[in-house]
PDB file as gemmi writes it, atoms N, CA and C in Angstrom:
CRYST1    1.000    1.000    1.000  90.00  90.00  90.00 P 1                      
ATOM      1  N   UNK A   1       8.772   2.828  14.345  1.00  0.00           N  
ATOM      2  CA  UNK A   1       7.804   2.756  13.281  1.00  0.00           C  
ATOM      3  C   UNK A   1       8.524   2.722  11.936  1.00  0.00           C  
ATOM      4  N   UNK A   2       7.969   2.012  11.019  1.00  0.00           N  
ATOM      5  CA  UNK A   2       8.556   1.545   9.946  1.00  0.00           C  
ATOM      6  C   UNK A   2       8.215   2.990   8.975  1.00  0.00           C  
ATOM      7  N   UNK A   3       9.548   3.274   7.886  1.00  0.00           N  
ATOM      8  CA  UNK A   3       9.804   4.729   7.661  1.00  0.00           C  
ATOM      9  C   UNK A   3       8.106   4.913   6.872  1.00  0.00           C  
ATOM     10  N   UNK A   4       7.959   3.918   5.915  1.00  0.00           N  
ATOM     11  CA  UNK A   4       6.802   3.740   5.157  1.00  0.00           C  
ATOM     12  C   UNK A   4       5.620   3.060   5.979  1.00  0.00           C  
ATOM     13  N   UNK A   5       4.859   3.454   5.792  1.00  0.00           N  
ATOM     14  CA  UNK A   5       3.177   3.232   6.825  1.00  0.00           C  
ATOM     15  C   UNK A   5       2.262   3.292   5.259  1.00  0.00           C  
ATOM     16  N   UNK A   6       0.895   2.255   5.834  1.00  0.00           N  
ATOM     17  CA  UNK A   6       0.048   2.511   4.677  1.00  0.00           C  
ATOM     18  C   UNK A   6      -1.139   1.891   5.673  1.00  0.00           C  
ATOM     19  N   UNK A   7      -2.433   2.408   4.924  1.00  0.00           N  
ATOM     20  CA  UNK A   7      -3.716   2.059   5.682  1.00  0.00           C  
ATOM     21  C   UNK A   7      -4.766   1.525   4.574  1.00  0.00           C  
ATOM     22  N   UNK A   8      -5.876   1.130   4.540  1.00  0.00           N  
ATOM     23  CA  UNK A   8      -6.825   0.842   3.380  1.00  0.00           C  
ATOM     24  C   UNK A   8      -8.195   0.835   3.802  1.00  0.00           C  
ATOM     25  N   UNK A   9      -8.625   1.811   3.932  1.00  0.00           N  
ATOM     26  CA  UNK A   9      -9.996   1.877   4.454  1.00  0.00           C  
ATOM     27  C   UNK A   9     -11.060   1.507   3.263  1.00  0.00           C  
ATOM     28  N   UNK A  10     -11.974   0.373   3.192  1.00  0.00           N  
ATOM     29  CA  UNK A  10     -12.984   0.174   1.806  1.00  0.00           C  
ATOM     30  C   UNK A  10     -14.122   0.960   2.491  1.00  0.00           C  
ATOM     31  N   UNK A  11     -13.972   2.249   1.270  1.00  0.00           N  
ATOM     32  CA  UNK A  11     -15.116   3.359   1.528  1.00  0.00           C  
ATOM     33  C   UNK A  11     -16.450   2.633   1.204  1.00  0.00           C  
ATOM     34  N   UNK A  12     -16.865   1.595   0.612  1.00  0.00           N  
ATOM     35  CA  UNK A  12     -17.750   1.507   0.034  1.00  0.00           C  
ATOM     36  C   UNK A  12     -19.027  -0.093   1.425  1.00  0.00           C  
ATOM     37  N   UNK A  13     -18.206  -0.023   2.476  1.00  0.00           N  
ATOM     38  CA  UNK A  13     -18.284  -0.929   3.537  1.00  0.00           C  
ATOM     39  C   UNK A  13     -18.520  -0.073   4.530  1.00  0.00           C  
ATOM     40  N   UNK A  14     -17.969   1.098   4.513  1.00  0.00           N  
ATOM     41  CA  UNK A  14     -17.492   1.633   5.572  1.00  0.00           C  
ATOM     42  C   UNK A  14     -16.393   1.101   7.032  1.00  0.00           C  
ATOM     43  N   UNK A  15     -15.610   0.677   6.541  1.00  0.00           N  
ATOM     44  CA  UNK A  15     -14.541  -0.264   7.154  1.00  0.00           C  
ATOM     45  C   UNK A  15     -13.114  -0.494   6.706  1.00  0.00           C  
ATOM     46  N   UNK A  16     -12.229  -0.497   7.490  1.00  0.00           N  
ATOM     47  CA  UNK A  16     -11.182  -0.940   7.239  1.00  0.00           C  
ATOM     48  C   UNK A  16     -10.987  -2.063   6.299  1.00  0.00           C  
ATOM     49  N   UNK A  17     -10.220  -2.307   5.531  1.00  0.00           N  
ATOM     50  CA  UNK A  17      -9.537  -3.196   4.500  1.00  0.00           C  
ATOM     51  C   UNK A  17      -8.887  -4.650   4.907  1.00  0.00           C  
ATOM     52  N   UNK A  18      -9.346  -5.593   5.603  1.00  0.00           N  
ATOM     53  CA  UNK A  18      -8.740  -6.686   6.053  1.00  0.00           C  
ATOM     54  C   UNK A  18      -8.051  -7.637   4.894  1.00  0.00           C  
ATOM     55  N   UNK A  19      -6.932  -8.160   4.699  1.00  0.00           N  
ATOM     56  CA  UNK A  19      -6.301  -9.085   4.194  1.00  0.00           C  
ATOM     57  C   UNK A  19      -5.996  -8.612   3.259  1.00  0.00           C  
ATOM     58  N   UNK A  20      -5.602  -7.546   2.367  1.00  0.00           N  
ATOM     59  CA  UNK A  20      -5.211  -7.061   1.524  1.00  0.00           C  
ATOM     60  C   UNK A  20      -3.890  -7.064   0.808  1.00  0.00           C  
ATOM     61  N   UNK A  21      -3.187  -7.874   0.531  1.00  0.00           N  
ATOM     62  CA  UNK A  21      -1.449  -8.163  -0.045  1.00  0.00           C  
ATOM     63  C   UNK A  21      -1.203  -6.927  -0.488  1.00  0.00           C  
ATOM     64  N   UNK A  22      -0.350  -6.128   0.141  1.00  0.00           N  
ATOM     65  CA  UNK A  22       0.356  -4.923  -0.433  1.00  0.00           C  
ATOM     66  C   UNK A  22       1.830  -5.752  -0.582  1.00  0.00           C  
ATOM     67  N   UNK A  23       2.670  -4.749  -1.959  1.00  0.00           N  
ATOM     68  CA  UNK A  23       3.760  -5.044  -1.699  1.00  0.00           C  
ATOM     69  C   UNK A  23       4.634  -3.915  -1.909  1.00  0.00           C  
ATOM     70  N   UNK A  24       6.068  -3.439  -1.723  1.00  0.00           N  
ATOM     71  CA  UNK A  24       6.729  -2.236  -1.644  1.00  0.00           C  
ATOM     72  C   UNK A  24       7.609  -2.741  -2.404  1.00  0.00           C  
ATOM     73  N   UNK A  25       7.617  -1.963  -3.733  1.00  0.00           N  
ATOM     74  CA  UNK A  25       9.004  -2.055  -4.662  1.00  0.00           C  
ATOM     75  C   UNK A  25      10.108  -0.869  -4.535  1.00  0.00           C  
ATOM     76  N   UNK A  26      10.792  -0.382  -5.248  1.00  0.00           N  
ATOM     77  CA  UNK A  26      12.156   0.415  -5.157  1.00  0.00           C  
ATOM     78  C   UNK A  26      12.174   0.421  -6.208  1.00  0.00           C  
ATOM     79  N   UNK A  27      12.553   1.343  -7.055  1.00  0.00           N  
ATOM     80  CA  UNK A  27      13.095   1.302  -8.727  1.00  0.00           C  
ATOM     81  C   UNK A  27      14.661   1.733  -8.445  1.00  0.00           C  
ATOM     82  N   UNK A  28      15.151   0.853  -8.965  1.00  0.00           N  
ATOM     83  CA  UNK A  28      16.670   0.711  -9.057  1.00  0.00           C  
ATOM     84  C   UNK A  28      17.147   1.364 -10.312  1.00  0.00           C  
ATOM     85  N   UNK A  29      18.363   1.644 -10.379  1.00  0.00           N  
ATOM     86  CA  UNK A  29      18.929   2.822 -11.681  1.00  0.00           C  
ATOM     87  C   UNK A  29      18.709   2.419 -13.105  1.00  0.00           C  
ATOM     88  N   UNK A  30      18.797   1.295 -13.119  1.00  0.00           N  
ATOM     89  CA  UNK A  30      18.690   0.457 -13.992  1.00  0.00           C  
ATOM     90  C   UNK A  30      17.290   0.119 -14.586  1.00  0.00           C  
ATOM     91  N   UNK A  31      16.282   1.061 -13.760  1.00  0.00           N  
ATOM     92  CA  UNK A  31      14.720   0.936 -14.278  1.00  0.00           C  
ATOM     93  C   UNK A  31      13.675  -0.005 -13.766  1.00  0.00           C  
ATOM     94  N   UNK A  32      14.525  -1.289 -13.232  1.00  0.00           N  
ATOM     95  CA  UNK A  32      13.368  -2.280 -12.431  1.00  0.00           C  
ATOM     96  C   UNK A  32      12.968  -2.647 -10.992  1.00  0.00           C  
ATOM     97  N   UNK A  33      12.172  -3.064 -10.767  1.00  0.00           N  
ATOM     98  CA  UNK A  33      11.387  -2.977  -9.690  1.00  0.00           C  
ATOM     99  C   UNK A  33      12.110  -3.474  -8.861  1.00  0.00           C  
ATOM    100  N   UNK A  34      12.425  -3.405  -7.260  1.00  0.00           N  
ATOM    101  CA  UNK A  34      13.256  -4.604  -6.865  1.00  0.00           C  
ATOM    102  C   UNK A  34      12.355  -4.547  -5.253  1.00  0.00           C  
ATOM    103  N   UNK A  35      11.671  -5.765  -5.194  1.00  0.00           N  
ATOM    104  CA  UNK A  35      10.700  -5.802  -4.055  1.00  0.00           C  
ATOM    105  C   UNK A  35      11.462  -5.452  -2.586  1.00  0.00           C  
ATOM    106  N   UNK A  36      10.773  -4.673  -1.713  1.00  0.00           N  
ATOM    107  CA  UNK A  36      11.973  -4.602  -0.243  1.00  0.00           C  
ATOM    108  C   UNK A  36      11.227  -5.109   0.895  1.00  0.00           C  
ATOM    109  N   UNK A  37       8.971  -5.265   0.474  1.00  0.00           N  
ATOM    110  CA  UNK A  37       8.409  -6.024   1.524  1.00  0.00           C  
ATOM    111  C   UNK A  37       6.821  -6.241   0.692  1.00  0.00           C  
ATOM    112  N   UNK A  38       6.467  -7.045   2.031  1.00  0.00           N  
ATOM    113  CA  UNK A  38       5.621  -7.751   1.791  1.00  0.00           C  
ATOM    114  C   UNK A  38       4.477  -8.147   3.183  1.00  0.00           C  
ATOM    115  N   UNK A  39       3.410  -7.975   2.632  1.00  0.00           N  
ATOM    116  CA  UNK A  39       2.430  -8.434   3.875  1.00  0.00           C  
ATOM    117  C   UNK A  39       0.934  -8.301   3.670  1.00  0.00           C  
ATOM    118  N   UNK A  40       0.371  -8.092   4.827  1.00  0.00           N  
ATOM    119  CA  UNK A  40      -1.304  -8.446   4.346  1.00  0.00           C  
ATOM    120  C   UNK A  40      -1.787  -7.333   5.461  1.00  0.00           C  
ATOM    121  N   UNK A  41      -2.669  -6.623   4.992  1.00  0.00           N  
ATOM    122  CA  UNK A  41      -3.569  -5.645   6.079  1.00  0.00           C  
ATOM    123  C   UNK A  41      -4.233  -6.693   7.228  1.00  0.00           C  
ATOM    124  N   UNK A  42      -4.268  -5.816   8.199  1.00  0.00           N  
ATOM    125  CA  UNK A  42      -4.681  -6.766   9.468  1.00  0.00           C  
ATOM    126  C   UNK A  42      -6.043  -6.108   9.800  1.00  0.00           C  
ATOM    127  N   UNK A  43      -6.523  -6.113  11.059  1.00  0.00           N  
ATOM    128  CA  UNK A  43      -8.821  -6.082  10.856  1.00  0.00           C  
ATOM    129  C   UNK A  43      -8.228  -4.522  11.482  1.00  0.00           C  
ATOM    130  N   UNK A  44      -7.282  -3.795  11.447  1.00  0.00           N  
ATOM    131  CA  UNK A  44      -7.478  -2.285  11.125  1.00  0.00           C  
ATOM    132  C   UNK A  44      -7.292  -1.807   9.646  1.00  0.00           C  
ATOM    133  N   UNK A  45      -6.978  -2.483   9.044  1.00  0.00           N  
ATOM    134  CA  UNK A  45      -6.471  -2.411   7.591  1.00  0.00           C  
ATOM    135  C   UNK A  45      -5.252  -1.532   7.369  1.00  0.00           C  
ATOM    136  N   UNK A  46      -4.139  -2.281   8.647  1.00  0.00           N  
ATOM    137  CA  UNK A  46      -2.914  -1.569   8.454  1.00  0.00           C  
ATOM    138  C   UNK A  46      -2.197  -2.332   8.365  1.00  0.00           C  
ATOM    139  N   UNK A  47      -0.892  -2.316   7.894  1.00  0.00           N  
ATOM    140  CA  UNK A  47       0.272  -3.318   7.547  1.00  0.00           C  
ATOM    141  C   UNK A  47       1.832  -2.833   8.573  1.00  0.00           C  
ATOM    142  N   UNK A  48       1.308  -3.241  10.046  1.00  0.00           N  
ATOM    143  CA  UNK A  48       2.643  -2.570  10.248  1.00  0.00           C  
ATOM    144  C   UNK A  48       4.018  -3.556  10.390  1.00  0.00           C  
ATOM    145  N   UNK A  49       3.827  -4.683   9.250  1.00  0.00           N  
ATOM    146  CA  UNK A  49       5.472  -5.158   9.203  1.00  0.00           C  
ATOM    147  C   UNK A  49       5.901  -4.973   8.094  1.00  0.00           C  
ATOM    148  N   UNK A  50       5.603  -3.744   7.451  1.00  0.00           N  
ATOM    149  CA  UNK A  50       5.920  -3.625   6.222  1.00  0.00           C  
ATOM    150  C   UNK A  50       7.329  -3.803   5.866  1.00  0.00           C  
ATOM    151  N   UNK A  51       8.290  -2.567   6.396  1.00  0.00           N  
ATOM    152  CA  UNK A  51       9.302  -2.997   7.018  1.00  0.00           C  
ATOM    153  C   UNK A  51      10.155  -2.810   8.427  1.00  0.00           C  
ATOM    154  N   UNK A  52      11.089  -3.426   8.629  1.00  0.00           N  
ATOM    155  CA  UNK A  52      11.054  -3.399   9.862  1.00  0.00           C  
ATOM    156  C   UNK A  52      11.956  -1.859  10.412  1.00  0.00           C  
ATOM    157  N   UNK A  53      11.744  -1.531  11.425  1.00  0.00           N  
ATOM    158  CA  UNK A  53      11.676  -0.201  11.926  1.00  0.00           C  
ATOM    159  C   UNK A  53      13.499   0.138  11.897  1.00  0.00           C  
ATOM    160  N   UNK A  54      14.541  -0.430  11.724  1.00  0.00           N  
ATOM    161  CA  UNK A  54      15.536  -0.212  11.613  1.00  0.00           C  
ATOM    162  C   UNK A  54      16.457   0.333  10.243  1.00  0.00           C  
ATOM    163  N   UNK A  55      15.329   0.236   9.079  1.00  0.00           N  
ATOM    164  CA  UNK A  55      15.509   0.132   7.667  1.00  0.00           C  
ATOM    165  C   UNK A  55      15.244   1.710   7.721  1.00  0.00           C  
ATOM    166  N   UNK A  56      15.901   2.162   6.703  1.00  0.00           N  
ATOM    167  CA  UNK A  56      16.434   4.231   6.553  1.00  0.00           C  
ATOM    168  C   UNK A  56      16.526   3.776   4.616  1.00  0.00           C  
ATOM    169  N   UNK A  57      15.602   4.362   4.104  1.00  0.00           N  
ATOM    170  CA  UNK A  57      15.362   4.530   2.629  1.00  0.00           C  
ATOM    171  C   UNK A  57      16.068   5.225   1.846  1.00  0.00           C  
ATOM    172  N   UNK A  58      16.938   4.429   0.779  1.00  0.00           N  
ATOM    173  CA  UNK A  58      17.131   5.680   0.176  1.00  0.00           C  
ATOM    174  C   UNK A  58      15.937   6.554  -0.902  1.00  0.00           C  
ATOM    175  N   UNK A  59      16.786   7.876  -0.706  1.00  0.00           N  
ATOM    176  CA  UNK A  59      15.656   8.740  -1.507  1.00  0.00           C  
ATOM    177  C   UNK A  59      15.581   8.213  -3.040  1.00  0.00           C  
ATOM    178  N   UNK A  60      14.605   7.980  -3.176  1.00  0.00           N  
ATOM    179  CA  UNK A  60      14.207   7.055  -4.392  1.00  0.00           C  
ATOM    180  C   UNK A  60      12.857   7.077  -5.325  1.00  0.00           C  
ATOM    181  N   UNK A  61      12.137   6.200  -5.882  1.00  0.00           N  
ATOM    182  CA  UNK A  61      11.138   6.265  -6.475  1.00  0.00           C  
ATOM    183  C   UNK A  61      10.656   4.701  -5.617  1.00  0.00           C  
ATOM    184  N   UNK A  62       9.538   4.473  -4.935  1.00  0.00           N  
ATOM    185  CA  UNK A  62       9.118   3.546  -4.960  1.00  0.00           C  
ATOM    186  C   UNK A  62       7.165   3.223  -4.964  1.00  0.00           C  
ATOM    187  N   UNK A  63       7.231   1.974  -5.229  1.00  0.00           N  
ATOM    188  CA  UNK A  63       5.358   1.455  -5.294  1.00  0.00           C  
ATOM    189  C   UNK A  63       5.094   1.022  -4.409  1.00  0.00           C  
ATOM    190  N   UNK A  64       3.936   0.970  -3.900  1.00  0.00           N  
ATOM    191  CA  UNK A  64       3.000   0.497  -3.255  1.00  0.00           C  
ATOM    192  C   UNK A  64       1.544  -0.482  -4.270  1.00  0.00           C  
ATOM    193  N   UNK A  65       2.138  -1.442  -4.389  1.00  0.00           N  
ATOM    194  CA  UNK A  65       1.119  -2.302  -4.852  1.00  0.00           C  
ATOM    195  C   UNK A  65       0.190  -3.121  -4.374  1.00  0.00           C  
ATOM    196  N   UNK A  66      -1.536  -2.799  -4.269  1.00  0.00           N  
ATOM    197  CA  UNK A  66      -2.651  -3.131  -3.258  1.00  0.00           C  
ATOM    198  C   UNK A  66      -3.433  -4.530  -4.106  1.00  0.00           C  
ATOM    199  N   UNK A  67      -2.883  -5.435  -3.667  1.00  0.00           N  
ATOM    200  CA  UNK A  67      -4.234  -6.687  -4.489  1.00  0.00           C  
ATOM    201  C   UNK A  67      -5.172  -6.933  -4.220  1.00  0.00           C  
ATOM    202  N   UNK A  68      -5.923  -5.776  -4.905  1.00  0.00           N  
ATOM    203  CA  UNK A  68      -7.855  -5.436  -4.564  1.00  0.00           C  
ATOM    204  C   UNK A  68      -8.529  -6.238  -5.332  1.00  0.00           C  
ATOM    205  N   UNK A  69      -7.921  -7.133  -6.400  1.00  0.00           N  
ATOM    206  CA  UNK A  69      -8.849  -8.137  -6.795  1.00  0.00           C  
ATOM    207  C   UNK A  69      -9.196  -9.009  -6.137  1.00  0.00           C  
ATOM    208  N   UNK A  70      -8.153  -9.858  -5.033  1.00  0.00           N  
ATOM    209  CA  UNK A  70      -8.648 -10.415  -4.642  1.00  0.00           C  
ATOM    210  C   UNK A  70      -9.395 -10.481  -3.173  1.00  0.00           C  
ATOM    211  N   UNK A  71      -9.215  -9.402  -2.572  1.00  0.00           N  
ATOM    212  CA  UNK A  71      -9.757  -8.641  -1.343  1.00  0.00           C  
ATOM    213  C   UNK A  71     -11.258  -8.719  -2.057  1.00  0.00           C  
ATOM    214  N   UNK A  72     -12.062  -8.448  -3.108  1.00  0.00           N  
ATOM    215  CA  UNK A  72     -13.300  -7.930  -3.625  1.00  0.00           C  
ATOM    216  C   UNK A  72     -13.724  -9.343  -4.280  1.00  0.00           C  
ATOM    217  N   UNK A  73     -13.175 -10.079  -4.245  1.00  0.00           N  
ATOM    218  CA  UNK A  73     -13.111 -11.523  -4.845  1.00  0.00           C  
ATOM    219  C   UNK A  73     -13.884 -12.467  -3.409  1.00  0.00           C  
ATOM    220  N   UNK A  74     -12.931 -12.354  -2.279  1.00  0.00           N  
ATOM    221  CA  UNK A  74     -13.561 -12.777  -0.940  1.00  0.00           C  
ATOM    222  C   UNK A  74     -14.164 -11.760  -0.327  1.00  0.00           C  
ATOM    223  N   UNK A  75     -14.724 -10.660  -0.667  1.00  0.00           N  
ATOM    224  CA  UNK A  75     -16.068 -10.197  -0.047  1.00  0.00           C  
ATOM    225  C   UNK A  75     -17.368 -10.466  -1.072  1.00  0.00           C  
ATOM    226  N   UNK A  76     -16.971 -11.153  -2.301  1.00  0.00           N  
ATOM    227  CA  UNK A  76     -18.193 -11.528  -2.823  1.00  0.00           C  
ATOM    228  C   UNK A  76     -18.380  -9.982  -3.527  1.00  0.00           C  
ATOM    229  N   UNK A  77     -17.533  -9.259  -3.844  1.00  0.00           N  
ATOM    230  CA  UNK A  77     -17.997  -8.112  -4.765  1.00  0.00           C  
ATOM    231  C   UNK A  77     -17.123  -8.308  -6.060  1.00  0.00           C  
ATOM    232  N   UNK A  78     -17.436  -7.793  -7.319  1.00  0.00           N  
ATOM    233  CA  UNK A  78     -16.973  -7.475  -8.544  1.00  0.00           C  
ATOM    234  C   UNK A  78     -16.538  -6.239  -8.802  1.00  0.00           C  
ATOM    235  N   UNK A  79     -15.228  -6.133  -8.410  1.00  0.00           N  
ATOM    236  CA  UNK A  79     -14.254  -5.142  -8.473  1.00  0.00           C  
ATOM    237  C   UNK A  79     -13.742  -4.606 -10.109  1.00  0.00           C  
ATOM    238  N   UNK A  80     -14.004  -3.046 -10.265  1.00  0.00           N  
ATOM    239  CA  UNK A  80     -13.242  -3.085 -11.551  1.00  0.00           C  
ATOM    240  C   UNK A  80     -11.357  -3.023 -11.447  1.00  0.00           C  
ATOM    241  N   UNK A  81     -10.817  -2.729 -10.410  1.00  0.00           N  
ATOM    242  CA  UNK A  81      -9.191  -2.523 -10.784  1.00  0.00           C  
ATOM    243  C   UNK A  81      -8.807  -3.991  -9.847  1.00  0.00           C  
ATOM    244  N   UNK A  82      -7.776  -4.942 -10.530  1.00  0.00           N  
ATOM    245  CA  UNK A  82      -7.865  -6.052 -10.137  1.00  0.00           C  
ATOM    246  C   UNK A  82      -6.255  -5.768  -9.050  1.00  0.00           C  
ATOM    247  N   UNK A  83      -5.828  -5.082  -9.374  1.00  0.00           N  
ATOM    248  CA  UNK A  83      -4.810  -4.529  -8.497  1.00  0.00           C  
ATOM    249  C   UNK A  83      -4.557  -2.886  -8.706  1.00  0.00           C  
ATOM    250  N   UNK A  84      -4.009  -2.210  -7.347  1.00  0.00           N  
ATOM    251  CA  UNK A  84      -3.870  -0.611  -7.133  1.00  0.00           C  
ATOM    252  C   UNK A  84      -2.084  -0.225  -7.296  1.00  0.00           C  
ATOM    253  N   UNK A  85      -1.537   0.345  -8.032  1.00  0.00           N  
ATOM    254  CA  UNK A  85       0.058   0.921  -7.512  1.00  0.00           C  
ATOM    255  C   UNK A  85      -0.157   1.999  -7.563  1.00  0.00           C  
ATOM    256  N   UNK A  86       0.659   2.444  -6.444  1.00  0.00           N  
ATOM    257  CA  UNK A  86       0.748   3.856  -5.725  1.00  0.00           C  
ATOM    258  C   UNK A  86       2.176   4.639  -5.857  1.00  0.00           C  
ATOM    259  N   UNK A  87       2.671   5.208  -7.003  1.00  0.00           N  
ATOM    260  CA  UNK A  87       3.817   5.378  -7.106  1.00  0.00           C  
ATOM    261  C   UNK A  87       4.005   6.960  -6.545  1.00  0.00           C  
ATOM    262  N   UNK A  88       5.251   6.647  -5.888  1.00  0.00           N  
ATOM    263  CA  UNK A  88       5.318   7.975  -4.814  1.00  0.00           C  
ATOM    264  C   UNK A  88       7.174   7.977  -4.937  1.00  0.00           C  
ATOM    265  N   UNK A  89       7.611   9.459  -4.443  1.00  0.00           N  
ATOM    266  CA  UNK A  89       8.903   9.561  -4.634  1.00  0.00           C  
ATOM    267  C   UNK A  89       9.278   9.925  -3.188  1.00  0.00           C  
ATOM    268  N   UNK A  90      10.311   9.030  -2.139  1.00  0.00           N  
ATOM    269  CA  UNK A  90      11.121   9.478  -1.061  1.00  0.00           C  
ATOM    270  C   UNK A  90      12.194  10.649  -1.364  1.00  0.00           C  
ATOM    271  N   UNK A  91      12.466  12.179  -0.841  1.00  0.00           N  
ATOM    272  CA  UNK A  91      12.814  12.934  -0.783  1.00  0.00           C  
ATOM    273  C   UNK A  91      14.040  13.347   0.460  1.00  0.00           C  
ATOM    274  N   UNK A  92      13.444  12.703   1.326  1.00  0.00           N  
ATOM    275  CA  UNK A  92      13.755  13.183   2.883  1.00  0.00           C  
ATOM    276  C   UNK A  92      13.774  11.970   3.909  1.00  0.00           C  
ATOM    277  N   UNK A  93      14.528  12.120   4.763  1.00  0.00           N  
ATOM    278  CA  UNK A  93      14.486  10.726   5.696  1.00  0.00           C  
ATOM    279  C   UNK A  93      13.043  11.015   7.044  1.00  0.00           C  
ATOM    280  N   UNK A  94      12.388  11.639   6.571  1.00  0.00           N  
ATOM    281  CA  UNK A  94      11.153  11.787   7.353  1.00  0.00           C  
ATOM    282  C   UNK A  94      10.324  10.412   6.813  1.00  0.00           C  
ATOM    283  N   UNK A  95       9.053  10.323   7.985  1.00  0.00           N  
ATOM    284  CA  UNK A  95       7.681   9.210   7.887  1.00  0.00           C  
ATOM    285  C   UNK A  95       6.928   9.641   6.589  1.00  0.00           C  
ATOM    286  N   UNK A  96       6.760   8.633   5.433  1.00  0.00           N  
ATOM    287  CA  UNK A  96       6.049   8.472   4.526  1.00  0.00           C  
ATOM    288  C   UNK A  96       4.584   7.560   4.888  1.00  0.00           C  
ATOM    289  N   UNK A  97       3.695   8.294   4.946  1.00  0.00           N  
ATOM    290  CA  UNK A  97       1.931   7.421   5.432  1.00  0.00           C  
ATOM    291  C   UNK A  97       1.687   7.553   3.742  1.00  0.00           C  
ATOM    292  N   UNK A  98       1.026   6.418   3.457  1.00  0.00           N  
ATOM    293  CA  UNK A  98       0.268   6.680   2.357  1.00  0.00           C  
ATOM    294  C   UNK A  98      -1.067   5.845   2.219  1.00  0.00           C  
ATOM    295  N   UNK A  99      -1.883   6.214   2.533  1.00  0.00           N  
ATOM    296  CA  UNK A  99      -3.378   5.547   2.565  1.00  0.00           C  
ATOM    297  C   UNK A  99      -3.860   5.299   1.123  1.00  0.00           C  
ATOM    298  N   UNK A 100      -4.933   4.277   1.461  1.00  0.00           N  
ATOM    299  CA  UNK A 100      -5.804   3.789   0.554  1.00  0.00           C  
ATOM    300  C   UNK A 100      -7.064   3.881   0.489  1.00  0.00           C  
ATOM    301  N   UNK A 101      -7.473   4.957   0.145  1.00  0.00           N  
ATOM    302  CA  UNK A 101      -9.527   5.178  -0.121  1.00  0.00           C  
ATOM    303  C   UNK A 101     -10.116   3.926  -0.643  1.00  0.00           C  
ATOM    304  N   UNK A 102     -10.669   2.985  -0.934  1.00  0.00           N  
ATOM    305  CA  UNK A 102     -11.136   2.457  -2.162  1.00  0.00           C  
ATOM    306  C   UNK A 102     -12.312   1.925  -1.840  1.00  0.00           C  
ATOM    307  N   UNK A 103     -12.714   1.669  -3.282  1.00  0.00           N  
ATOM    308  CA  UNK A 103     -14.437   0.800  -3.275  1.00  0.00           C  
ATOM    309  C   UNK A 103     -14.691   0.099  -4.945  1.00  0.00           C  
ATOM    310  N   UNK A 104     -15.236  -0.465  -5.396  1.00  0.00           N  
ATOM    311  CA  UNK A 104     -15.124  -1.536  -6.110  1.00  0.00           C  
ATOM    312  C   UNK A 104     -14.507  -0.709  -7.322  1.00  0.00           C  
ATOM    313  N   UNK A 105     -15.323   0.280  -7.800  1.00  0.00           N  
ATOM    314  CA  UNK A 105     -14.964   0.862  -9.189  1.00  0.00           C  
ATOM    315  C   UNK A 105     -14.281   2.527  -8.857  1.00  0.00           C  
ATOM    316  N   UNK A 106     -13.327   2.727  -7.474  1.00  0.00           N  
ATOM    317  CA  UNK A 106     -12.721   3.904  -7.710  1.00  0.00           C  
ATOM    318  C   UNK A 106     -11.585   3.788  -6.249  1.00  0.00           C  
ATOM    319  N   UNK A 107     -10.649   4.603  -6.283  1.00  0.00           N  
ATOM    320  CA  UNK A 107     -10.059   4.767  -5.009  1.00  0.00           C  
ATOM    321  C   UNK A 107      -9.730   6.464  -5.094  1.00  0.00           C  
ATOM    322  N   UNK A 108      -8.904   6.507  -3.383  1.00  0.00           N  
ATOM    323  CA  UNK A 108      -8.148   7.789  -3.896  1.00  0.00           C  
ATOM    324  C   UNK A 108      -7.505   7.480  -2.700  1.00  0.00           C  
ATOM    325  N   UNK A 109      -5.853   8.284  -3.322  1.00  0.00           N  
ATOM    326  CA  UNK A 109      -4.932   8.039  -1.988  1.00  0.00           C  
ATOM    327  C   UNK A 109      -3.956   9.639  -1.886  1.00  0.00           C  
ATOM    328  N   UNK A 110      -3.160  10.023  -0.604  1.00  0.00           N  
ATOM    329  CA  UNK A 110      -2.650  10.864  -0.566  1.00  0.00           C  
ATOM    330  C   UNK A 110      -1.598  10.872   0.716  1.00  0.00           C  
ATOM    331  N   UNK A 111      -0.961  12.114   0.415  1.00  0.00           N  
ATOM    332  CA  UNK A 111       0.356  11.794   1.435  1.00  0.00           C  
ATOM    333  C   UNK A 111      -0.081  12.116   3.200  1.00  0.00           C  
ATOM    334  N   UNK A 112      -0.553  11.199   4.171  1.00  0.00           N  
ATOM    335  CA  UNK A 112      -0.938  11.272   4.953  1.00  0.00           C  
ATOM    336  C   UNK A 112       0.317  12.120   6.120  1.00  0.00           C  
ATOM    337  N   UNK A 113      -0.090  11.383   7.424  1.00  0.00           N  
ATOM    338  CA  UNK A 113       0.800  12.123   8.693  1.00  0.00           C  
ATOM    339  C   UNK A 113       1.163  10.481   9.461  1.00  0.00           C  
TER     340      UNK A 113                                                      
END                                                                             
């Protein structure tokens, strides 16, 4: 299992998050973003090729960026946040879960299992 996991349940459907472009940055010493993956929630609204299961993180600062504009764009809803980042800090070489609550005008996320 890939060290980083993420889920996106749209509270406001009651359903999982299908097709959703997340992407995973790294902040490098130097202050900028440097992308490490990329992918789309699948009809559980999980992304498990985020990265691939052989990859060991360093302890770092990295994002989780959710493109809910256009997820709310093809369900025909008017979303207020046109994209979500989830900035979280790696500590430990343990499993980082980090879920996604959301619904047009709110989310909430936290450090899962």
């Amino acid at each position: 299992m890939s060290q980083i996991t993420t889920h996106v349940l749209d509270t406001s459907a009651g359903r999982p998050a299908q097709g959703i472009t997340i992407v995973l940055e790294q902040l490098s010493s130097d202050g900028k973003w440097i992308r490490l993956g990329k992918g789309k929630t699948n009809s559980d609204g999980r992304l498990p090729t985020l990265l691939s299961d052989e990859i060991q993180l360093d302890h770092a600062v990295y994002q989780l960026v959710f493109d809910t504009g256009t997820y709310f764009k093809v369900q025909g809803v008017k979303g207020f946040y046109p994209s979500i980042t989830i900035t979280f800090e790696i500590a430990d070489d343990t499993h980082y879960h980090v879920p996604l609550l959301l619904n047009p005008f709110g989310y909430s996320t936290y450090r899962g299992s």
